[in-house]
MDAnalysis code that builds the backbone (N, CA, C; Angstrom):
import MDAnalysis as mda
import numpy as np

u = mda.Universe.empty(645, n_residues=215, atom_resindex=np.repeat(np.arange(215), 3), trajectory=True)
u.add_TopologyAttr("name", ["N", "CA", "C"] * 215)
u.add_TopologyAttr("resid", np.arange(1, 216))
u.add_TopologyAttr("resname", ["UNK", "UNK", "UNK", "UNK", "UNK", "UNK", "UNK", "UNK", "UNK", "UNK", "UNK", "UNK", "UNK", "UNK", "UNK", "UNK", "UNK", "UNK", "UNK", "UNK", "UNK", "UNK", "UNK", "UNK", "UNK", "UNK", "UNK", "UNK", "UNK", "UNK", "UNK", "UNK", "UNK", "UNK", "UNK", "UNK", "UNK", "UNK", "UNK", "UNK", "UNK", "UNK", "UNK", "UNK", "UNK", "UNK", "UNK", "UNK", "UNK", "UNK", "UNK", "UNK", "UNK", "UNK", "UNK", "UNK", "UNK", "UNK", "UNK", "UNK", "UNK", "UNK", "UNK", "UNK", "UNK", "UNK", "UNK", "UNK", "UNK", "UNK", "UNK", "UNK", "UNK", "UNK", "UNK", "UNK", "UNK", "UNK", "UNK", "UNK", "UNK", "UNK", "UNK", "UNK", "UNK", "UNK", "UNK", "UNK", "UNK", "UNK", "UNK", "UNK", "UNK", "UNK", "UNK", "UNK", "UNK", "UNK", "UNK", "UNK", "UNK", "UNK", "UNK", "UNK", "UNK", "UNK", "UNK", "UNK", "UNK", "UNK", "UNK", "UNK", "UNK", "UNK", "UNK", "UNK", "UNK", "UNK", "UNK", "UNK", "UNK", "UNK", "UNK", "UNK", "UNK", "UNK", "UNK", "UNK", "UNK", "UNK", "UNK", "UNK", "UNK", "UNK", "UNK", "UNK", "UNK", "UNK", "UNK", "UNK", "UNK", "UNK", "UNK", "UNK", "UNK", "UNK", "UNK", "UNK", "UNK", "UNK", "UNK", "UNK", "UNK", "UNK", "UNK", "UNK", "UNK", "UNK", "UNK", "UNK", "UNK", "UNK", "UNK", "UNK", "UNK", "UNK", "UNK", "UNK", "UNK", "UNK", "UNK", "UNK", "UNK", "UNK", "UNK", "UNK", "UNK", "UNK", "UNK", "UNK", "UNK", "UNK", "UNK", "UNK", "UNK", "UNK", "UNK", "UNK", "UNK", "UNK", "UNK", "UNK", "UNK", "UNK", "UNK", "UNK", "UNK", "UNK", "UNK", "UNK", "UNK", "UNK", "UNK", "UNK", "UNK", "UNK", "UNK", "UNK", "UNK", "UNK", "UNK", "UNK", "UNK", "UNK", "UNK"])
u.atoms.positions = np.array([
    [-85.622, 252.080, -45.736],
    [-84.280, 251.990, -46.319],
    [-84.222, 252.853, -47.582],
    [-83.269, 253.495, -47.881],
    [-83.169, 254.215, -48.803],
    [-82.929, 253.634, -49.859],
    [-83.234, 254.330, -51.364],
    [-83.343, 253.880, -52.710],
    [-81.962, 253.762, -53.135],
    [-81.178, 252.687, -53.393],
    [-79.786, 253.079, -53.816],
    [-80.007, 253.426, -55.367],
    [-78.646, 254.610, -55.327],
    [-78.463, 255.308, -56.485],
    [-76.958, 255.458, -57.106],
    [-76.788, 254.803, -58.220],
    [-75.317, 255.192, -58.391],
    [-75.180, 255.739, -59.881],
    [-74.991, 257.048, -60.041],
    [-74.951, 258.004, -61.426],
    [-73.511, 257.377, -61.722],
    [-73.051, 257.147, -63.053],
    [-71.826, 257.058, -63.664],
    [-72.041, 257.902, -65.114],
    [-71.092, 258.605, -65.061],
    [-70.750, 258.899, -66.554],
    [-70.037, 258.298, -67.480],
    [-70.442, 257.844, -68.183],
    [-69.810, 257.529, -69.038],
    [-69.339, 257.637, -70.772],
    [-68.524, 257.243, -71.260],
    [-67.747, 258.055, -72.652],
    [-68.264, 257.004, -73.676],
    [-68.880, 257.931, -74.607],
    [-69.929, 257.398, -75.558],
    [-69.303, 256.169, -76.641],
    [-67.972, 255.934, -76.372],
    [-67.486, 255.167, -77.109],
    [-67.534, 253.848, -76.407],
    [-67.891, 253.547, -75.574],
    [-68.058, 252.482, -74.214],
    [-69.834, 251.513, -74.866],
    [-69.277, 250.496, -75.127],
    [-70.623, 249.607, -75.032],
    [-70.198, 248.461, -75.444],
    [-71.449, 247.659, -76.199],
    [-71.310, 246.141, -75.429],
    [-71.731, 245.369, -74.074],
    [-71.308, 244.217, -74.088],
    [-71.491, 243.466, -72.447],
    [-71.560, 244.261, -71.334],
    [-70.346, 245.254, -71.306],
    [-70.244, 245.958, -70.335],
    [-71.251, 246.367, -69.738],
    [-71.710, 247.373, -71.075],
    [-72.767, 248.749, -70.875],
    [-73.962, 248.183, -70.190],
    [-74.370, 246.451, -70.594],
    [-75.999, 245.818, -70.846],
    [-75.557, 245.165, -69.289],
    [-74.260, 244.802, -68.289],
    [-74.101, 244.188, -67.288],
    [-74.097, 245.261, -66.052],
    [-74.154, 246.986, -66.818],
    [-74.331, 247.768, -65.810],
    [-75.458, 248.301, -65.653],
    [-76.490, 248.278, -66.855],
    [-77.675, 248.382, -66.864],
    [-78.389, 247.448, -66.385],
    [-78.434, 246.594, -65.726],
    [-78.889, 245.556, -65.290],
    [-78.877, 245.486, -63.620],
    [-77.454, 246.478, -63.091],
    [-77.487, 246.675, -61.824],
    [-78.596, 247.113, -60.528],
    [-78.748, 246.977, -59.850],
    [-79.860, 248.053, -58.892],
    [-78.905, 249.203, -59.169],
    [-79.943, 250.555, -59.647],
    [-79.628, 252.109, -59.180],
    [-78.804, 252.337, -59.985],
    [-78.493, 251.595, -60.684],
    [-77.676, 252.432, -61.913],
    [-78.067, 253.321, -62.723],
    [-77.456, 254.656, -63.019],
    [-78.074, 255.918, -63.718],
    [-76.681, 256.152, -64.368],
    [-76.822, 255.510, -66.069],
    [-75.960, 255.558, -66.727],
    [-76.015, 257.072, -67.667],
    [-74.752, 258.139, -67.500],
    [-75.105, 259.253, -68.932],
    [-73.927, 259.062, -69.433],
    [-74.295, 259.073, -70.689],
    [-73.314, 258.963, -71.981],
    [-72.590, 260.139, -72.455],
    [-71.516, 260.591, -72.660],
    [-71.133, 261.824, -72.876],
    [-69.588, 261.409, -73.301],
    [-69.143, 262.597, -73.642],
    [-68.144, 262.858, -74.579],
    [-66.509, 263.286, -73.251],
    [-66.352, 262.139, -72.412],
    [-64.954, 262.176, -71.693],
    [-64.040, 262.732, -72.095],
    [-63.006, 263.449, -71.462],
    [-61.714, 263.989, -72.349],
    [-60.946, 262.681, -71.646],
    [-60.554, 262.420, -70.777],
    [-60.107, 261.005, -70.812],
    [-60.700, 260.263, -69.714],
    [-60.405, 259.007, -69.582],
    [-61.161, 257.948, -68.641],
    [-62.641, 257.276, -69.621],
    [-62.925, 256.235, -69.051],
    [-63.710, 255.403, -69.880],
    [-65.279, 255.902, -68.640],
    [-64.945, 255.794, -67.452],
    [-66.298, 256.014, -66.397],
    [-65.619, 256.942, -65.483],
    [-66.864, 258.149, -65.017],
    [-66.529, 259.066, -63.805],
    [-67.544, 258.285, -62.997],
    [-67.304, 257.978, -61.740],
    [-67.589, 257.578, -60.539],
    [-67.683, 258.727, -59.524],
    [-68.497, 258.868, -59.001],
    [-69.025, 259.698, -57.598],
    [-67.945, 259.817, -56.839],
    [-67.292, 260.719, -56.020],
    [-66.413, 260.915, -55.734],
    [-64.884, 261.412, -56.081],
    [-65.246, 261.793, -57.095],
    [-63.668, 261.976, -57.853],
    [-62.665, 260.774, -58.824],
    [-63.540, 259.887, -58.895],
    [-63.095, 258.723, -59.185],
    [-63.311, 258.514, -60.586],
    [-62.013, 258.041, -61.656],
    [-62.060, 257.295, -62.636],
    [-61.396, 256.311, -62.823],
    [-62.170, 255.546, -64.231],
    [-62.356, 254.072, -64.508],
    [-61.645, 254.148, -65.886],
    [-60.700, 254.008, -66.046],
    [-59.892, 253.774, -67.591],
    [-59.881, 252.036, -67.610],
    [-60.870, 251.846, -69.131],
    [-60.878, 250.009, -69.158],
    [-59.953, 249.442, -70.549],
    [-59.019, 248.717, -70.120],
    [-58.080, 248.253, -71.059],
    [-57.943, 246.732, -71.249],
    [-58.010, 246.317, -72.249],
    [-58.004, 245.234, -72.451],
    [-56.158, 244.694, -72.181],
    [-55.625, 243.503, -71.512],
    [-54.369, 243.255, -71.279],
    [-53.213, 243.928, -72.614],
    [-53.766, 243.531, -73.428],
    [-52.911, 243.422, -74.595],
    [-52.574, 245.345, -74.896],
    [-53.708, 245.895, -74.856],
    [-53.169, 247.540, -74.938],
    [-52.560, 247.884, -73.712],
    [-52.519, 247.042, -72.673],
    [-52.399, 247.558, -71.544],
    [-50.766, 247.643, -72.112],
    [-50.333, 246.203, -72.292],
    [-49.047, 246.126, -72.458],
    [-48.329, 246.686, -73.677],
    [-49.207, 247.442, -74.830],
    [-48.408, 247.802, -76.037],
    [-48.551, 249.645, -75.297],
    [-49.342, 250.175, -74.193],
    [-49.186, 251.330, -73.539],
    [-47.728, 251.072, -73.000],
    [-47.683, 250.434, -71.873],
    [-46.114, 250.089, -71.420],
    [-44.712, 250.223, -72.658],
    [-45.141, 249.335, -73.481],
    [-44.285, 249.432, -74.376],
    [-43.722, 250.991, -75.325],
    [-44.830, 251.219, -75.047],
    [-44.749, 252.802, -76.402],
    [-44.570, 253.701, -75.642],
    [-44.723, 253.683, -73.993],
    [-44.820, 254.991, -73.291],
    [-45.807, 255.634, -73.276],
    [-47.061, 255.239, -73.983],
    [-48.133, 255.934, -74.092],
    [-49.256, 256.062, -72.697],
    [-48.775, 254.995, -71.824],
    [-49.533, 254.421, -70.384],
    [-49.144, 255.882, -69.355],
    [-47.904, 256.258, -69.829],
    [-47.552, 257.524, -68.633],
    [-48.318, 259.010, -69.066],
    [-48.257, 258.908, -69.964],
    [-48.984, 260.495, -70.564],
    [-50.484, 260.076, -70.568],
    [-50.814, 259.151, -70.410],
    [-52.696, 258.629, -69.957],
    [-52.661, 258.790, -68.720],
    [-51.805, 258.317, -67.656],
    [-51.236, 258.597, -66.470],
    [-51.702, 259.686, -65.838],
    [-51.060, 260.464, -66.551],
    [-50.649, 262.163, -66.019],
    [-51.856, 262.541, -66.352],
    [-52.321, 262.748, -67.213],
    [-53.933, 263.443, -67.295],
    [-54.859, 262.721, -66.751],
    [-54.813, 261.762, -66.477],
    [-55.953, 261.072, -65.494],
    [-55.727, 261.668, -63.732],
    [-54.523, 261.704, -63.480],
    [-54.032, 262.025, -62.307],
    [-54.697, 263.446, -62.089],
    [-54.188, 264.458, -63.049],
    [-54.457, 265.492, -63.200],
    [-55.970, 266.289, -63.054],
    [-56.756, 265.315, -63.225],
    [-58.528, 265.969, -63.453],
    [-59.184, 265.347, -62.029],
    [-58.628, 264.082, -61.812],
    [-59.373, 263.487, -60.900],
    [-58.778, 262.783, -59.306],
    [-59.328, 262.936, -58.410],
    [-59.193, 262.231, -57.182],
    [-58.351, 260.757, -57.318],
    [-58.912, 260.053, -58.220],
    [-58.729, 258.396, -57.640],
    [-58.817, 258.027, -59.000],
    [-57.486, 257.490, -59.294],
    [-57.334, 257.058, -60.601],
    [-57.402, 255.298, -60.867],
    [-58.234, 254.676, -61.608],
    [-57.842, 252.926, -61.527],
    [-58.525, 252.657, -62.749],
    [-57.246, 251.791, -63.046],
    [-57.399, 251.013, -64.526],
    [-57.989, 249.684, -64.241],
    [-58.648, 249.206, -65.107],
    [-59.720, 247.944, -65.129],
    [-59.267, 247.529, -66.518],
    [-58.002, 246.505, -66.037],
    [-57.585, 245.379, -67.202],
    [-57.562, 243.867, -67.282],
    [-58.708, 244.308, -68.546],
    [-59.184, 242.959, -68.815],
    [-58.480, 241.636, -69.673],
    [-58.103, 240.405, -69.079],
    [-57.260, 239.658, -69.778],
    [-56.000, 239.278, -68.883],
    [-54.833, 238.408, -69.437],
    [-53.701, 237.941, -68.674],
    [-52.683, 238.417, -69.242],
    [-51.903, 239.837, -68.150],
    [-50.600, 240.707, -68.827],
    [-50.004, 239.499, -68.516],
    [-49.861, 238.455, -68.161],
    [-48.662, 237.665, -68.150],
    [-49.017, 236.311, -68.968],
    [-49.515, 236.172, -70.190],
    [-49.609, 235.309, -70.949],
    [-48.829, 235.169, -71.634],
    [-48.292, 233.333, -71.921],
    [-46.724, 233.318, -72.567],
    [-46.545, 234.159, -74.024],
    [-47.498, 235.005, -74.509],
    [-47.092, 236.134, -75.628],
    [-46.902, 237.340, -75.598],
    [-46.994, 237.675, -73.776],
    [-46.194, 238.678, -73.654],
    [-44.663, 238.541, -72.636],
    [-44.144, 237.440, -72.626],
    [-43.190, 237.134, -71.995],
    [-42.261, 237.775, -71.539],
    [-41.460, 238.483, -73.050],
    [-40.233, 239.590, -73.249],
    [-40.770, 240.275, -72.244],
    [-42.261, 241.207, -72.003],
    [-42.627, 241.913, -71.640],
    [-42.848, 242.393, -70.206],
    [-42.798, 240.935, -69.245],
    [-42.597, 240.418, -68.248],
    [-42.248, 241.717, -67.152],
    [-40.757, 241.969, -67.271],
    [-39.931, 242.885, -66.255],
    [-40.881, 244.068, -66.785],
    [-40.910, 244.491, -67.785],
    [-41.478, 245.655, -68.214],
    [-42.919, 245.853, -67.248],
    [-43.611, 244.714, -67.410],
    [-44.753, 245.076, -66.389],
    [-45.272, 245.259, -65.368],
    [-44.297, 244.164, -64.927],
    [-44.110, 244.170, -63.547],
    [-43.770, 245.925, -62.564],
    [-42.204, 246.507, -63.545],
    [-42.337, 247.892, -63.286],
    [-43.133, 248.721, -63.285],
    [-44.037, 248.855, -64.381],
    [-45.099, 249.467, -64.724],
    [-45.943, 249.701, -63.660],
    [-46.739, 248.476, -63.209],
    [-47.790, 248.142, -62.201],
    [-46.933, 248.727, -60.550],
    [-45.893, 248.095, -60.489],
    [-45.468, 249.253, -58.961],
    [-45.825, 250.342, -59.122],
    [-44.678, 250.849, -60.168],
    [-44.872, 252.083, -60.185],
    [-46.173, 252.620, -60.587],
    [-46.944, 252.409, -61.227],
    [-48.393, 253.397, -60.645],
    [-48.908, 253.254, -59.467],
    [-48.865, 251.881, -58.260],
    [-49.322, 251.775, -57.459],
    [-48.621, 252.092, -56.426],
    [-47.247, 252.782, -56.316],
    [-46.792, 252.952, -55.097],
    [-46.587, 254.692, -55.502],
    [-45.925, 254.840, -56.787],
    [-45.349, 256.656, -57.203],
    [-46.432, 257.427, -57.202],
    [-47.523, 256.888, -58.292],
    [-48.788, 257.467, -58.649],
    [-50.087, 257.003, -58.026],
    [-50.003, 256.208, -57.174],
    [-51.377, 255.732, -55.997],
    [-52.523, 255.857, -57.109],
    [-52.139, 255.324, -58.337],
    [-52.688, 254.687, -59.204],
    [-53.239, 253.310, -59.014],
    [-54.940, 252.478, -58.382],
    [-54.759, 251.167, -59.087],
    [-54.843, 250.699, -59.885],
    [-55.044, 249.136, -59.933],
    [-54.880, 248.302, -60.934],
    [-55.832, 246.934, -61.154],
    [-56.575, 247.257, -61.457],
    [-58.068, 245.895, -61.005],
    [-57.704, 244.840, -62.241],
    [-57.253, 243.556, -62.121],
    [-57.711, 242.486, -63.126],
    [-59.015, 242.643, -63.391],
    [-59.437, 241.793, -64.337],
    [-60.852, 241.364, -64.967],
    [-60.812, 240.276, -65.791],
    [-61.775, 239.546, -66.033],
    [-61.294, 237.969, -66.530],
    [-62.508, 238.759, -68.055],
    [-63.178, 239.445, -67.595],
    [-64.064, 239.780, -68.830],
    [-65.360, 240.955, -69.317],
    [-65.910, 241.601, -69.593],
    [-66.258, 242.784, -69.728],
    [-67.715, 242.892, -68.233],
    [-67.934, 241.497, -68.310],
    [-69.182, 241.033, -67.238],
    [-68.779, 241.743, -66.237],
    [-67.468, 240.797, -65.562],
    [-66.662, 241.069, -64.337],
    [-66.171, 242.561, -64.259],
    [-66.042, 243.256, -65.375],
    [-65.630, 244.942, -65.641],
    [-66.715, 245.737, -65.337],
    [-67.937, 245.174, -65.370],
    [-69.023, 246.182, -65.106],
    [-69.498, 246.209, -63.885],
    [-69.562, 244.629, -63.157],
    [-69.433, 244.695, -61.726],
    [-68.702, 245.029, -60.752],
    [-67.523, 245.406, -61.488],
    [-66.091, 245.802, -60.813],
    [-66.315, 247.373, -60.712],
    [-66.700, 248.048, -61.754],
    [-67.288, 249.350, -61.858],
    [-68.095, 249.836, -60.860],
    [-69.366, 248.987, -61.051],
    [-70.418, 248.746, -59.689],
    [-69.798, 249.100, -58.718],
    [-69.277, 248.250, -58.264],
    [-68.774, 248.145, -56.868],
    [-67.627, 249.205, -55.945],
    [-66.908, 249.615, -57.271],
    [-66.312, 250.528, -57.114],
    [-66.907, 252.074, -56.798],
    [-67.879, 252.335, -58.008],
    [-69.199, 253.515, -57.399],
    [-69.933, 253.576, -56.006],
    [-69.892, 251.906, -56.043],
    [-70.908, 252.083, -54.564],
    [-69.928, 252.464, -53.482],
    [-68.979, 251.960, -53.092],
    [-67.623, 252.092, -52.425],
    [-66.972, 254.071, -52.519],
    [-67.367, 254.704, -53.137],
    [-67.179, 255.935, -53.458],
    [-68.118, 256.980, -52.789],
    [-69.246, 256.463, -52.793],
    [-70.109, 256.969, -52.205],
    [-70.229, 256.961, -50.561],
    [-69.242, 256.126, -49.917],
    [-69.840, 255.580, -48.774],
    [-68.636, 256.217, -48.201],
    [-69.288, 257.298, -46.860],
    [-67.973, 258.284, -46.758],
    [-66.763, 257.815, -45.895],
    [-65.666, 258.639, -46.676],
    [-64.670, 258.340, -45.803],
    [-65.001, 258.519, -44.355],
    [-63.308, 257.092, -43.571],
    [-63.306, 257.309, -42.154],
    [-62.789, 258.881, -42.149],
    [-64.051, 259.098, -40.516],
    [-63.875, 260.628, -40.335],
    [-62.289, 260.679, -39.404],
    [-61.235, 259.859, -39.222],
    [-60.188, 259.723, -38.592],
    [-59.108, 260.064, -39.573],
    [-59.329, 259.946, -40.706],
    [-58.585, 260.250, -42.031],
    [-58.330, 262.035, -42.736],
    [-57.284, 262.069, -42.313],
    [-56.906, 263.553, -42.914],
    [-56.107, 263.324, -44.264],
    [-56.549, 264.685, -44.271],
    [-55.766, 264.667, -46.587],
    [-54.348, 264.710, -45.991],
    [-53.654, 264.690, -47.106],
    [-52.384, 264.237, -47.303],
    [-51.775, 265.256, -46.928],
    [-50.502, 265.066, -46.218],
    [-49.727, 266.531, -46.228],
    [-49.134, 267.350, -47.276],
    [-49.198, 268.685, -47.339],
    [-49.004, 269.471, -48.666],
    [-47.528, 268.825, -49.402],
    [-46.333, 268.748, -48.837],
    [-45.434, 268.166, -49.323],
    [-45.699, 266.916, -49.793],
    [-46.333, 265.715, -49.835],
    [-46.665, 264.544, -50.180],
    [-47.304, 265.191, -51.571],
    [-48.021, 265.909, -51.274],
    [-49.093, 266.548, -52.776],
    [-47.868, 267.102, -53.629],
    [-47.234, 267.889, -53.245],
    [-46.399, 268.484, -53.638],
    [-45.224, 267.785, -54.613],
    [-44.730, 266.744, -53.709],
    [-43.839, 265.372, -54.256],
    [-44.359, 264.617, -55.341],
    [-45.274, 264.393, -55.157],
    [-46.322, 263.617, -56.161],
    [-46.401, 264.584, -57.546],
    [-47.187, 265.776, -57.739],
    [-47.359, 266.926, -58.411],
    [-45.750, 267.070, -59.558],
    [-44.533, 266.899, -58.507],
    [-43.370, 267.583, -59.242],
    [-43.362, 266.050, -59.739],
    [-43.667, 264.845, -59.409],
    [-43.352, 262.855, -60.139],
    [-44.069, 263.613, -61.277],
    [-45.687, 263.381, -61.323],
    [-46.387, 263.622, -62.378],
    [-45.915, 264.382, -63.812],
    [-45.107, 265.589, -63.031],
    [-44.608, 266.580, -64.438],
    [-43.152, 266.374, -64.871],
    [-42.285, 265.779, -64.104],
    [-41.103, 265.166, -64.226],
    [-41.132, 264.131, -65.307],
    [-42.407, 262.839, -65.811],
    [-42.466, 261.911, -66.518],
    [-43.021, 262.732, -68.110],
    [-42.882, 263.923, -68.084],
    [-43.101, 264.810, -69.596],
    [-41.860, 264.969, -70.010],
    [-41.057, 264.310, -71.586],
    [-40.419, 263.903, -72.101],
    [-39.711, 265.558, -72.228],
    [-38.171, 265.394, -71.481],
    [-37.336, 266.196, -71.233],
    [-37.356, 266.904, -70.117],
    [-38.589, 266.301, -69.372],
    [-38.515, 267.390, -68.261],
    [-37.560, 266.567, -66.820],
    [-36.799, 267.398, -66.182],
    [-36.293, 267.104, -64.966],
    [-36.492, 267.353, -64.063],
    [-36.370, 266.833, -62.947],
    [-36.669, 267.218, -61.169],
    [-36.758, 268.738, -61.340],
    [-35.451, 269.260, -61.288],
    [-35.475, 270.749, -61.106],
    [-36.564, 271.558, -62.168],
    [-36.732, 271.001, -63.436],
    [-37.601, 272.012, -64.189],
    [-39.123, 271.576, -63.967],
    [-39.331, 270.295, -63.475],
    [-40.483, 270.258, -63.058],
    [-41.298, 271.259, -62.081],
    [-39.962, 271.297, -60.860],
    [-40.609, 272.542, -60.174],
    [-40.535, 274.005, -60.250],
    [-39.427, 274.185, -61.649],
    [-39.851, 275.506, -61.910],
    [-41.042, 275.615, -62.191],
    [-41.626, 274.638, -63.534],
    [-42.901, 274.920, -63.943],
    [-44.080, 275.010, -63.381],
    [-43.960, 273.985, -62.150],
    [-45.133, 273.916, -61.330],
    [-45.092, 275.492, -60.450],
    [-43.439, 275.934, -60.181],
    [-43.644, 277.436, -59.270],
    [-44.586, 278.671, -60.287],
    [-44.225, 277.994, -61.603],
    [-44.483, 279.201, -62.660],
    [-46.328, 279.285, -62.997],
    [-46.875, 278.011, -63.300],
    [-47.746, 277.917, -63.368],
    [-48.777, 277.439, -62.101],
    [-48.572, 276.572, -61.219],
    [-49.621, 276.436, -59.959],
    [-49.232, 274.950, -60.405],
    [-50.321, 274.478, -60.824],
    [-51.528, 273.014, -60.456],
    [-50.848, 271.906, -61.964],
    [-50.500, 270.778, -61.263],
    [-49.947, 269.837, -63.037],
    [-51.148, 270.535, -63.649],
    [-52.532, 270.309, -63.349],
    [-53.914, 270.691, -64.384],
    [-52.861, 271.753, -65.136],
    [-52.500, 273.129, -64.337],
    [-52.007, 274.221, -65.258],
    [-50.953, 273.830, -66.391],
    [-50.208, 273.344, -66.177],
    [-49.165, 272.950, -66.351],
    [-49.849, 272.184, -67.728],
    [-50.267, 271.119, -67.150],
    [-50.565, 270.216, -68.715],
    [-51.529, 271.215, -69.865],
    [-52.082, 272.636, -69.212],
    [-53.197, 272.713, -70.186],
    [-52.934, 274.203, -70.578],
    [-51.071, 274.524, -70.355],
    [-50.233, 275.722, -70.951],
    [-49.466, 275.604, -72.206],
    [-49.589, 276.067, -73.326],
    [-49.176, 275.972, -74.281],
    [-47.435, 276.054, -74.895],
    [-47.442, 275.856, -76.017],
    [-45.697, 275.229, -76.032],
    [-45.218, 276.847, -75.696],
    [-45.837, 277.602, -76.125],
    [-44.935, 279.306, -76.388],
    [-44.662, 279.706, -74.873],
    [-45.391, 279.100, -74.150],
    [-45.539, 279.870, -72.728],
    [-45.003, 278.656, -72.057],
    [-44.624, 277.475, -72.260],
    [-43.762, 276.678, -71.439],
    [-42.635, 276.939, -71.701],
    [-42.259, 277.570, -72.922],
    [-40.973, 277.557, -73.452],
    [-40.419, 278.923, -73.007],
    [-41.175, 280.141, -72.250],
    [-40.664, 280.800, -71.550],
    [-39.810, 280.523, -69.915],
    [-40.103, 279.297, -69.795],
    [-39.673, 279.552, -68.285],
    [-38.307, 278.776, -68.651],
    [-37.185, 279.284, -67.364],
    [-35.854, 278.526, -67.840],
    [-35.513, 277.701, -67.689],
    [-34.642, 277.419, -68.817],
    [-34.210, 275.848, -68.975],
    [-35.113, 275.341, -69.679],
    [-35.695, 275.844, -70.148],
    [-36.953, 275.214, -71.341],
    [-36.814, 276.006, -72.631],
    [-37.145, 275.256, -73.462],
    [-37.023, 274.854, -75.275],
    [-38.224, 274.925, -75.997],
    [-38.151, 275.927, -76.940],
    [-39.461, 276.145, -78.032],
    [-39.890, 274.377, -78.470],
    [-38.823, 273.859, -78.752],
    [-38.521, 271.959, -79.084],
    [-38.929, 271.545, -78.173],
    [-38.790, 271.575, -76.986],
    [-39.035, 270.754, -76.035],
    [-40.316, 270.735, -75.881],
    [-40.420, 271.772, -75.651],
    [-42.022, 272.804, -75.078],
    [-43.301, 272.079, -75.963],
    [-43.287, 272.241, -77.340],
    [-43.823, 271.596, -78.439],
    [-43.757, 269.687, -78.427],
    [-43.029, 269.545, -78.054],
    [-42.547, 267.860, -77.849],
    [-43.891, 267.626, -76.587],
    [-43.596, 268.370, -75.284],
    [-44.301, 268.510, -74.405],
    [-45.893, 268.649, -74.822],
    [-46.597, 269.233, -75.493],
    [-47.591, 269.808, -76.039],
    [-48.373, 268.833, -76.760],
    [-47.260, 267.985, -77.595],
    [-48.169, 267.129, -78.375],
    [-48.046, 265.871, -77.888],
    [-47.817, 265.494, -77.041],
    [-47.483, 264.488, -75.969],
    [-49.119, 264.836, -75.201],
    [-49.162, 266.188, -74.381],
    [-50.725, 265.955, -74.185],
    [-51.555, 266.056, -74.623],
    [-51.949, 266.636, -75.876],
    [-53.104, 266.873, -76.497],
    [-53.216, 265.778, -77.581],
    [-52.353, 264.688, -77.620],
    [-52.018, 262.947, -78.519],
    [-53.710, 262.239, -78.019],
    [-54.271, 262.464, -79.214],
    [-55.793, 261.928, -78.349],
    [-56.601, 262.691, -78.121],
    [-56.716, 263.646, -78.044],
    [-57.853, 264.772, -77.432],
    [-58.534, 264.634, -78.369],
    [-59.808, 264.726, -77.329],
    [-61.350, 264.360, -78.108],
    [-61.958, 265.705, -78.149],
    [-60.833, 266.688, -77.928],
    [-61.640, 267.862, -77.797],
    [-61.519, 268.852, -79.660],
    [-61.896, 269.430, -80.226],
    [-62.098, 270.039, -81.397],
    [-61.197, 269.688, -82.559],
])
């Protein structure tokens, strides 16, 4: 029988229970490194963004959950959040409808999931399991998606960048290729294509780079 092996990367800001409940696994080969976003890369294209309920729901609130969204979408295969805690505890009540939307919509628009967790234990085995599950190949009966589905999806993703619309979404995507391009083109050169704004463009800009762990 073969040696199981499951490499995760993970973002050096990550420890605690977690870190000591995945080190503890069979075959775990943990590296620590410096993520531009996501908390764990998983084998397969797969990331692990871990949120505790309460940011989950002040993301919802601020809008900050869709522009984490979009760049997670953007780098990787298989996007799923691992939130830990109860979004529906009577102190987030108001918040209720708000979440409820939220959670469809990543799981039906953005084929985004959504894993509960009661606690960082259950987050690391959830991780686990998810790596091992990544590794184990797809049914060979399963074809990729049709280009228009990619396509549909691609113009959702760049449509939720503050001012952008259906129609200028797909200029930008005709102008530049790939959301990747798109999110990682600067305000001067978004603000060339039409119907787009030096203001906007810049609005756009610091919307993705809000967070970058990069320089």
């Amino acid at each position: 029988m073969s040696q199981l092996h499951l490499p995760i990367r993970v973002d050096r800001r990550e420890q605690g229970k977690i870190i000591q409940r995945l080190e503890r696994l069979e075959g775990v080969e943990l590296e620590f490194v410096d993520l531009d976003v996501g908390d764990y890369e998983l084998p397969g294209g797969v990331v692990v963004e871990r949120k505790s309920a309460t940011d989950m729901v002040l993301s919802v609130v601020d809008q900050t959950l869709w522009e984490n969204a979009a760049k997670l979408k953007a780098t990787h295969d298989k996007v799923i959040y691992v939130v830990e805690g109860d979004l529906y505890e009577p102190r987030f009540h108001q918040q209720a409808l708000d979440i409820h939307r939220a959670l469809t919509h990543l799981t039906i628009a953005l084929g985004i999931s959504v894993l509960p967790s009661n606690d960082e234990d259950t987050s690391g085995m959830l991780i686990y399991l998810l790596g091992m599950n990544a590794q184990v190949d797809p049914d060979p009966i399963a074809r990729p998606a049709k280009p228009e589905k990619r396509r549909a999806a691609a113009e959702f993703i760049i449509s939720g960048l503050p001012g952008v619309e259906p129609d200028l979404a797909r200029d930008l995507l005709r102008q530049f290729g790939s959301v990747r391009d798109v999110l990682n083109t600067d305000a001067e050169q978004l603000a060339e294509v039409d119907g787009m704004d030096l203001e906007r463009a810049q609005r756009i800009e610091s919307v993705v780079t809000h967070g970058s762990r990069k320089g």
